[in-house]
N, C-alpha and C positions, 0 to 999 in steps of 0.2 A: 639274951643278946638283943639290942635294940633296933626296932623296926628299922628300914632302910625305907625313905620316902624320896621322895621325886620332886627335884627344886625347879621349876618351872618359869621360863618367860612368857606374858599372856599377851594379846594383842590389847593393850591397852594404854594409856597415856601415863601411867603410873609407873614412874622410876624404881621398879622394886621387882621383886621376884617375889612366886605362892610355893607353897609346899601343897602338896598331895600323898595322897597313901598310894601303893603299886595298886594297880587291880589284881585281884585273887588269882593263885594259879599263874602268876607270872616269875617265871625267876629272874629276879631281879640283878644278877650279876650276868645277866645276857646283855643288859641294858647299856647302850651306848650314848655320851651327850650328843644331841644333834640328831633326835630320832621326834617325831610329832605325834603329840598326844593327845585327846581329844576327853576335856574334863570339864565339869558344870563351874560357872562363874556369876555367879547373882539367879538369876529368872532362866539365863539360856546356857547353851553352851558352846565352848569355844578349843580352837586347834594352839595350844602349843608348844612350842620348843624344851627338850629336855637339856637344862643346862648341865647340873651335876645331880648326884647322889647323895643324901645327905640322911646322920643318923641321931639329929637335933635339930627342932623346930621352936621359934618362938610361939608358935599358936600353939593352944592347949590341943594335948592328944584328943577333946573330945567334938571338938570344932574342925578336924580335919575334915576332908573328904576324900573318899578313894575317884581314881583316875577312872573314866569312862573306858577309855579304849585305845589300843597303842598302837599306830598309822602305819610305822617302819620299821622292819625286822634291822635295816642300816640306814645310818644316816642322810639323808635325800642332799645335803649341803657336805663337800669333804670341808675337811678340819681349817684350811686355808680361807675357807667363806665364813665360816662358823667365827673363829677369829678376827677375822674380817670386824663381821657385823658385833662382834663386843669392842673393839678398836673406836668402831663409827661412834656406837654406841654412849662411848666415856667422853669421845672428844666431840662429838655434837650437843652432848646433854640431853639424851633423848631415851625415852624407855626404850629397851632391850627386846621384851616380843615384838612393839612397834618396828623396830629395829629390822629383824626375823621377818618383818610382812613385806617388806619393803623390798628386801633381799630373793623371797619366795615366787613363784608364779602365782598367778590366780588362784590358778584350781590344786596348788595343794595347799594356799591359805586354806582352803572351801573343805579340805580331808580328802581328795580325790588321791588315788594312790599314786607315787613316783612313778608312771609307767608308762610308755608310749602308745601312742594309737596303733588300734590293732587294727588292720585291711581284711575287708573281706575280697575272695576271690573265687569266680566261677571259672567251675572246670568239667570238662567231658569224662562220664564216666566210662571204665577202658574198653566195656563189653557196646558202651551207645551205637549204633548205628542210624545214619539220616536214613536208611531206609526203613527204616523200623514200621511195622504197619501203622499204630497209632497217628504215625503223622502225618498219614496219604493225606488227610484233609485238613493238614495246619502247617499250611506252606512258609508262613513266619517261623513257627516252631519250628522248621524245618532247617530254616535260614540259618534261625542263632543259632542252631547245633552246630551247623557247619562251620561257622564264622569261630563257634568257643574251639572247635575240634583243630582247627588252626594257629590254636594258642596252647600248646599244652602243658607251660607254667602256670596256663589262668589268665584271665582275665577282670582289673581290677576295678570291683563294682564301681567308684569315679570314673571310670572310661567308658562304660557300657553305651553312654548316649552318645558318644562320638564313631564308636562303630554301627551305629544306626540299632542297636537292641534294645528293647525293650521290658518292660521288669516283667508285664505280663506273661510274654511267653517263656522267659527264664525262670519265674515260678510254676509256672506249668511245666516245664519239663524236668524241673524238680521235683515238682509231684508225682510223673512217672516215672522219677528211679533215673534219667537220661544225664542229670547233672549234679554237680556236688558243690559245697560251696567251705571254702578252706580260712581258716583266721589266721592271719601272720602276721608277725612282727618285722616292720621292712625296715632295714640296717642296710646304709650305702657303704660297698666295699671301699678301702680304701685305694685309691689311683694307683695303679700299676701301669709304670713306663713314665714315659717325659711329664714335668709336672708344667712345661711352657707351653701354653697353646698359640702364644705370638712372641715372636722373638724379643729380647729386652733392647732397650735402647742406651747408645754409647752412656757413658757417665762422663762429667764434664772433671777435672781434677778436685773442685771445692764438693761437690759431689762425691765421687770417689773418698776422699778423706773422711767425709759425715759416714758413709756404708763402711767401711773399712775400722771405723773408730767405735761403733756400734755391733756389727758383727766379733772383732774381739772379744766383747763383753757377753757374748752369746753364753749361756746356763750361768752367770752370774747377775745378782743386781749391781744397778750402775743407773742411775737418770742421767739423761741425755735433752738438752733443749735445741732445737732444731731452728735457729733463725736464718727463712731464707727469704729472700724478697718474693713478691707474688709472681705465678711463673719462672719459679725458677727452678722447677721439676725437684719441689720436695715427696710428689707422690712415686716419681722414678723412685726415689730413695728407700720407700718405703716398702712401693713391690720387690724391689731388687733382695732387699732385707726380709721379706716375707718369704720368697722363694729360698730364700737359704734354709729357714727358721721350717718351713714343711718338709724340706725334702731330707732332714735329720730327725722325722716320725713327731715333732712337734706340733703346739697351736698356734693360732693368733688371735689377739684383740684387738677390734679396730676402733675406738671411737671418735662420732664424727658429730658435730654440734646442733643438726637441726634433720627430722626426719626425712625434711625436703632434698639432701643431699644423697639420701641411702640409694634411690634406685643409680644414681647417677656413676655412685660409688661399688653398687653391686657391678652393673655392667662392665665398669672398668676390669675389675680385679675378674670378671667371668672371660674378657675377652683374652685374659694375661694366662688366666691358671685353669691347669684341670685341676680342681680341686673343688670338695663340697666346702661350700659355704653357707651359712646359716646369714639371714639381716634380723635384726632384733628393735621393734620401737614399739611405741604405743599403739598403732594400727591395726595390730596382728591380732587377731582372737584370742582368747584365753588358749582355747588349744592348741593352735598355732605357737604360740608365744610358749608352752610348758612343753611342747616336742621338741622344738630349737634348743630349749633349754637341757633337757634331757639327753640330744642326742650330742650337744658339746659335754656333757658331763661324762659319759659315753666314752668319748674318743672317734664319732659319728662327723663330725665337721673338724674340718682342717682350718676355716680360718672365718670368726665371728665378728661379724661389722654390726655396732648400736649406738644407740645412743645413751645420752646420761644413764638410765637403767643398767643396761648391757654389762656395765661393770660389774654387777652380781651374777653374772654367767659362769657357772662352775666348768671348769678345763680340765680334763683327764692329763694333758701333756704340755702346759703352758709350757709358751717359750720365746714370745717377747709381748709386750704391753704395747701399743700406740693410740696416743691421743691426738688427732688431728684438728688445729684451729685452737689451740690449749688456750688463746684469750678469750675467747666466747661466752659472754655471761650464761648461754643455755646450759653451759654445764653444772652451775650449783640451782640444787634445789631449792625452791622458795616456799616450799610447804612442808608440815610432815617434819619429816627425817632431814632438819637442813644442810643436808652433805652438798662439797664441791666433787664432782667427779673424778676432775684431775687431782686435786690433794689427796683424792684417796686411793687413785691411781699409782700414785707410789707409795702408799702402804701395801695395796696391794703386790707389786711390785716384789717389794720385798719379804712379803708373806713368800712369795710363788719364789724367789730366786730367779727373777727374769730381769732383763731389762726394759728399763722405760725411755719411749723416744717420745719426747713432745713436740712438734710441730708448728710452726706460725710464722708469716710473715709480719706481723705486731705482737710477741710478746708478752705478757703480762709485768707489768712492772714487777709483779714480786716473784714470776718466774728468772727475770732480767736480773733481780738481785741475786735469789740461788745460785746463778750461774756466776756471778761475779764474785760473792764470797769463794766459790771452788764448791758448792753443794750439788749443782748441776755440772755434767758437762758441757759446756758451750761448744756448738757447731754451726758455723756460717756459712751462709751462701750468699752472693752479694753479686750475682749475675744471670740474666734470664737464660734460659734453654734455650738451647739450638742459638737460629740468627734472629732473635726475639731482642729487641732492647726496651730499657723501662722507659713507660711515655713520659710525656712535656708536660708540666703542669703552670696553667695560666691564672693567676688570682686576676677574679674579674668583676671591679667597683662598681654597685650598682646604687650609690649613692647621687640622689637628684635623676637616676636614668628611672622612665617609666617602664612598670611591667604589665604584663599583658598575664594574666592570671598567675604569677610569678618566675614568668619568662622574661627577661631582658631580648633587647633587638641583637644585639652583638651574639648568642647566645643561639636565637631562633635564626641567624644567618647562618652562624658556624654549622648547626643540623642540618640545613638544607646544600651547603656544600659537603657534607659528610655523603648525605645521602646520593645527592649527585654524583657521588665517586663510585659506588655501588655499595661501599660502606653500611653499618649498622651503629647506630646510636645505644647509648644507654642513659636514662635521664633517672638521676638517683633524686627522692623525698621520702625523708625516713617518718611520712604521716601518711596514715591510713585517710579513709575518707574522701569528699569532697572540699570541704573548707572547715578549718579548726572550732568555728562556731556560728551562731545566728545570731546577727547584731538590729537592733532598731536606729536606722537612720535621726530617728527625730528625737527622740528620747532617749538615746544609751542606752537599753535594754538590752542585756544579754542571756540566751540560752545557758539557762542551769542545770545542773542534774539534781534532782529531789536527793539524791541520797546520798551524795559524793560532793565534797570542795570542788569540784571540777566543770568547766563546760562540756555541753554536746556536744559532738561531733555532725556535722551534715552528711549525710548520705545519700549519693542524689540515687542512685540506681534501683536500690529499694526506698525511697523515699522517706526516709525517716531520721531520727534525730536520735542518736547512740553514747551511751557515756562508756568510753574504752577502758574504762577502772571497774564498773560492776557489770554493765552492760545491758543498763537501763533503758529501754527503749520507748520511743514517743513518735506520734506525727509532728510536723512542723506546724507550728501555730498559722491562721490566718492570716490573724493580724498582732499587731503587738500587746499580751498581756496586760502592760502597763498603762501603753496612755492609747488603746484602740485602733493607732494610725497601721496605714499598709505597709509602708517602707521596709520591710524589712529585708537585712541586706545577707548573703555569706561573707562572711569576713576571712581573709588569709586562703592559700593552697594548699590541700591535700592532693595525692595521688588521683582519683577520680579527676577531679578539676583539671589537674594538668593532663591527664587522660584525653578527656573531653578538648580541652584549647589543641593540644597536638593534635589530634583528628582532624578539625579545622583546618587549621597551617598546609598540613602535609595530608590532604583526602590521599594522595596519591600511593602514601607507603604504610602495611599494615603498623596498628598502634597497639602494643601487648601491654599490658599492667599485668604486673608481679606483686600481691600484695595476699594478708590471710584472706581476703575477702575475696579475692578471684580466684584465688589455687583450693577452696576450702573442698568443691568437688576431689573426688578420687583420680586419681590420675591426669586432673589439670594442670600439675606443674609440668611433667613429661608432656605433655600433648604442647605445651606451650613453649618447650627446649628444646622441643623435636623441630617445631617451624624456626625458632633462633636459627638451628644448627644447620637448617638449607644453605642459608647465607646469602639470601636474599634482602636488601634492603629491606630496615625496618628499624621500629623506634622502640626499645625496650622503657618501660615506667615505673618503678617503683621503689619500695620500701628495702630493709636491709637484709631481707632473704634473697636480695641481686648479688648481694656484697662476700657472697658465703660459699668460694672455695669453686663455684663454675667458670666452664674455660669456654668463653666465646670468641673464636677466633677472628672473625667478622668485623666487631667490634674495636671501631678506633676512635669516635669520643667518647669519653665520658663527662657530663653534666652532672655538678652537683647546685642542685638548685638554692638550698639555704643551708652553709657551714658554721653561722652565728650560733645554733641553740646551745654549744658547748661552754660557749668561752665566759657566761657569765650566770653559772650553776651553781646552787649554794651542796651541791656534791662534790666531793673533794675527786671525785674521779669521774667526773664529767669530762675533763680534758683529754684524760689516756682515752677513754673510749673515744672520743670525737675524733682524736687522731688515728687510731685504728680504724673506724669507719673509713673516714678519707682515705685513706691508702690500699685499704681491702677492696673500697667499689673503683679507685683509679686502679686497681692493678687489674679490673678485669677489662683495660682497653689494653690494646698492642702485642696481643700475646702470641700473634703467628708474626710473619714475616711483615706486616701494614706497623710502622711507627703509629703509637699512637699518642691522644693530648688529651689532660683533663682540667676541665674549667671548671671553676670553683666561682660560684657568684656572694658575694658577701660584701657588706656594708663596713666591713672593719679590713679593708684588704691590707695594711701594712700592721695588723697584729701582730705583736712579736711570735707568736705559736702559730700562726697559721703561714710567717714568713718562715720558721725556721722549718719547719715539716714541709715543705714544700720547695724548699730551695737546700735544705741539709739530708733530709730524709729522718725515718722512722728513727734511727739508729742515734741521730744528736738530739732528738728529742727523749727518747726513755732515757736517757743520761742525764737530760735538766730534769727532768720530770724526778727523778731519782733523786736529785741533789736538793732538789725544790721541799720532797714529801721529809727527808734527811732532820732539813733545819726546820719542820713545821713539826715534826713529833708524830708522823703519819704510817700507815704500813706500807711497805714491808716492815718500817723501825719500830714499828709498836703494835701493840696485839690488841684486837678489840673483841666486843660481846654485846647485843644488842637486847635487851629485854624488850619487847613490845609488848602491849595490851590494848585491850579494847574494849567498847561496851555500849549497852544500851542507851546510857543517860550521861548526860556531859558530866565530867567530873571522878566517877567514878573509877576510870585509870586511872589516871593522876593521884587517886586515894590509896586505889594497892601500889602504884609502884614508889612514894615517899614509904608504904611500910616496907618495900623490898629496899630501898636506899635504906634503913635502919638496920635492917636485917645484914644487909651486905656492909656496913660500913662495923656495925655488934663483930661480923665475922672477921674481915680483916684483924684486927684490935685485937680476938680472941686469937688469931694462929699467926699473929707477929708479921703480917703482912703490910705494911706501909705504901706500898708501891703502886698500890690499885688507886685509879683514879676515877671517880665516880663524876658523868656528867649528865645531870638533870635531876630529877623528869621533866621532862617538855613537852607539848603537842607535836603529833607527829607533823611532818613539811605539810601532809594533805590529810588535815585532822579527822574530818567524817568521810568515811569509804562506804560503801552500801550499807548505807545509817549507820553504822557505830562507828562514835564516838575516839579516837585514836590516841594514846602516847607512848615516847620510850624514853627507858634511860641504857644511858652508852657507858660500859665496863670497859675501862683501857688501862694497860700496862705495856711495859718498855719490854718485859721477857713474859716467854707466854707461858712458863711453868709456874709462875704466884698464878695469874688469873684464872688457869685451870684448877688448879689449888681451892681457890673457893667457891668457884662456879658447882661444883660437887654438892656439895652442905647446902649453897644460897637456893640449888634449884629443889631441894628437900624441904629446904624449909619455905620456902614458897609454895608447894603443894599442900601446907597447913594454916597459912597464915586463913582469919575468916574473910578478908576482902577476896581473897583468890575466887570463890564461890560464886562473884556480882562479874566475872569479865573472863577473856577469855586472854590466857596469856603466852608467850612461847618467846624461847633464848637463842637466838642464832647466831652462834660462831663463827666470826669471820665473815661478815656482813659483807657483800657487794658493792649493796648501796645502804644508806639510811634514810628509804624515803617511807 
């Protein structure tokens, strides 16, 4: 009978699977795919995944190696995630263990075993007494007795400092025999009795229809796209819908676009529900991050809020999917494993037999087409909550007006009547920094980055000069490089700078900046939401973490300081964002009972896109914008693929990827593919990035079954070609941007 060996995915960058022998003494039909295995790979060794079983090897029987050590008596991932990650796998182009790491926590990448932290617990033992002679002279020892003896479940060694004990004398009365100490495994029951801890709120009818049309589809899939204007109680919809989906012994998924939202969004949903909820982002500690994970796998949490990751959260009881803010670029990956979140949200989706509700008051054009082919189902909502109406928007020309660090007078009046009402300002610039670069007055001399196409950035606060692409750092010259002279000037506004001029203006009202460089402390962003939410006058500053799903009541202007960066972007989807922008930071004025206005300063104010978004709304725009992408051959109508490369020495992308255009063009021709359209290679828009050297070539087709088609073979055969070996290369499907 022939050996039975072990087909394995490794964490490695190679599109392929190893074979392995079982280790000795293992019966191998106990053996299940999806169990972690721990076998030698080159010099070290490495954790991974049992795909199948298998009783033929291309490598010679004497070149095998037997398996070091077998992690999982059962699968740490159920079959739904496992599938999953071969799904991601085929349709990203990406090795399959990489796949698997991506998917895993930390620490059972690392072989730590699937298993929750165990608590230790002190406790009295039943014979202890505080009178006990020993302790006439250890009046502390004496104390913590008493204090444990009033806890006779235990007390849990994390608490002990907060009851004022001490480890010294709780090991010392351990050493007398007086105490014990217990290891357990802690498991949150689940909620017995009302699962509302605040009542829900009326549903408005366009409301009602979206809950109504989604609940139907409850233990079946069904995508749902959710367009409702900003404030206009899409998250009612959500809890209403969530409260249904737990209190039928179900889960939930919540994803939500930027970490910055979680605490905002835990609070909410703690203030609504008794229920355990787990939050899931990059912050968390490895074992933080693999108990959350563990205890939804479980059936330990009722309802998981994360981010892009959080979608590899195994669910004992899914039972509906939500992706909040489904436009948001932070949900596709740009390294690694390049998955979109939402796209694979409804795979997921229909892996699990649940429904999916996507969320947005902007859309994604190619969500807007799903729904319009019949792929999604469309649900609208086209009016704000409660006696909430959507604000005023003023296009306001600042052609020939001078500005005052990119403040217009008409602009800096409006804030000061704002504020005079008792009102709250928001002043939106989607740049970090103090001013976009260091210019020399006398000479044109500009601030470069040594290792990037790009300029510095100023940075007055820490004084220094930053390139936001590698994030190369330098002090500020003297004087000028070039021809010696002092003049040197900051050119253009960032967020610090308008920072800094608001202060000025208005000493009188505090001036908050929202940007990564203020919130990068721990708990900065909440300590800075917390003073918003008094609702004391004040002047909100910053970048598009303002624009992202927060409800400031307060808040009745909104300032957008510069709306030009969009409209003349060699990105073909420069415009859908810039119009989501806009509309996402105007919907955060007027959302309580104050109308509010947002002003829009720009040099192009009779722009056809910037009149029709702003006088039609969101809604007649993804319509042109759809008709526009239509006749130009764009996606949603056409499927792309982006090879990029990179390298030490100019030239040398450019050299493998003419060998991958032969390659790919050999392949088409060989499997009767015509359809692919091959465009380039070219230099990337920003050719040298932290010194290497940049290009890509773009794979496009009209249907996306040919260009998966070859993308299979093309990325096989790129992992042999010999230039592959001089750069560093990677395929991402379904590209966001092509910069």
């Amino acid at each position: 009978m022939p050996e039975t060996l072990l087909r394995l995915a490794l964490p490695s960058p190679l599109r392929r699977l190893f074979d392995y022998c079982a280790p000795a003494d293992v019966d191998v039909s106990t053996l299940r795919p999806g169990i972690r295995v721990r076998v030698p790979f080159g010099r070290r060794e490495v954790i991974g995944v049992l795909v199948e079983l298998v009783t033929h090897s291309d490598v010679p029987a004497d070149k095998l190696k037997p398996a070091l050590e077998l992690l999982d008596a059962v699968p740490p991932m159920p079959a739904t995630l496992v599938e999953l990650c071969k799904w991601a796998a085929q349709y990203y182009q990406h090795s399959l263990g990489d796949t698997f790491s991506w998917a895993l926590p930390g620490l059972l990448r690392q072989g730590e075993p699937a298993e929750r932290r165990l608590q230790r617990f002190w406790l009295a033992e039943p014979e202890a007494q505080t009178t006990d002679p020993r302790l006439t002279r250890a009046p502390r020892q004496r104390e913590a007795l008493t204090i444990i003896k009033q806890h006779p479940h235990g007390v849990a060694h994390e608490l002990i400092g907060q009851l004022g004990l001490n480890k010294e004398s709780l090991n010392t009365l351990l050493e007398k025999g007086l105490v014990k100490i217990e290891t357990r495994m802690i498991r949150s029951p689940r909620h017995q009795g009302a699962w509302l801890a605040q009542a829900e709120l009326p549903l408005n009818p366009e409301q009602r229809i979206a809950f109504e049309a989604v609940r139907a589809r409850l233990g079946y899939f069904h995508c749902f796209l959710l367009e409702g204007v900003t404030g206009s109680g899409k998250t009612e919809v959500y809890l209403q819908l969530i409260r249904q989906v737990i209190e039928s012994g179900h889960q939930v998924l919540v994803l939500i676009p930027e970490i910055n939202l979680g605490p905002q969004t835990l609070s909410r949903f703690e203030k609504r529900f008794n229920a355990r909820i787990a939050l899931l982002h990059s912050a968390l500690t490895d074992r933080e991050r693999m108990d959350a994970w563990l205890a939804a796998r479980e059936g330990d949490v009722d309802i998981v809020i994360g981010t892009r990751s959080a979608l590899f959260t195994p669910l004992k009881n899914p039972g509906l999917i939500i992706v909040d803010e489904e436009h948001d670029t932070s949900y596709k990956q740009q390294e690694g494993l390049r998955y979109h979140a939402r796209d694979l949200a409804v795979v997921r989706a229909r892996l699990e037999k649940v429904p999916l509700l996507l969320g947005s008051a902007t859309p994604s054009l190619e969500s807007l087409h799903n729904a319009e082919i019949g792929r999604y189902g469309l649900l609208r909502i086209t009016q704000r909550a409660g006696s909430a109406t959507a604000p005023r928007f003023q296009r306001l020309d600042v052609r020939s007006r001078p500005l005052d660090d990119g403040l217009s007078q008409p602009l800096t009046q409006a804030i000061a009547d704002t504020l005079q009402k008792g009102h709250q300002v928001l002043v939106f610039l989607n740049r970090r920094g103090f001013a976009p670069t260091l210019l020399c007055h006398d000479c044109g001399w500009v601030a470069q980055c040594p290792r990037c196409d790009a300029r510095m950035t100023i940075h007055q606060r820490s004084r220094e000069l930053r390139c936001h692409h590698c994030d190369h750092r330098s002090y500020p010259p003297q004087h000028c490089p070039a021809c010696g002279k002092l003049d040197l000037r900051p050119l253009g506004a960032g967020t610090e700078r308008a920072e800094e001029r608001l202060k000025i203006l208005f000493p009188d009202y505090p001036v908050l900046r929202v940007d990564r460089d203020s919130t990068a402390r721990k708990e900065a962003m909440q300590t800075l939401f917390t003073t918003v939410q008094r609702g004391e006058p004040c002047i909100l500053v910053g970048t598009q973490m303002l624009a992202k799903g927060h409800h400031f009541p307060r808040v009745t202007l909104v300032a957008i300081l510069d709306a030009d960066g969009g409209l003349f972007s060699a990105d073909f989807r420069a415009s859908e964002r810039m119009a989501q922008q806009i509309v996402q930071v105007a919907g955060r004025s007027g959302r309580a009972e104050l109308p509010g206005l947002v002003l829009i300063q720009t040099h192009l104010a009779e722009h056809p896109l910037l009149v029709q978004l702003t006088e039609q709304g969101y809604a007649a725009f993804g319509q042109q914008a759809l008709a526009e992408r239509r006749a130009a051959g764009l996606p949603p109508f056409t499927h792309l693929a982006l090879l990029r490369a990179e390298a030490h020495k100019p030239g040398q992308a450019e050299e493998f990827l003419e060998a991958a255009y032969s390659e790919a063009e050999q392949l088409a021709e060989e499997m009767c593919i015509p359809s692919i359209e091959l465009l380039g290679p070219v230099p990337a828009p920003m050719e040298r990035r932290a010194g290497r050297f940049r290009a890509q070539l773009l794979l496009q087709a009209s249907l996306r079954a040919p260009l998966h088609r070859i993308l299979t073979p093309l990325s096989q055969r790129l992992e042999y070609l010999p230039s592959s070996r001089q750069v560093r290369w990677s395929l991402d499907v379904d590209p966001i941007d092509l910069y």
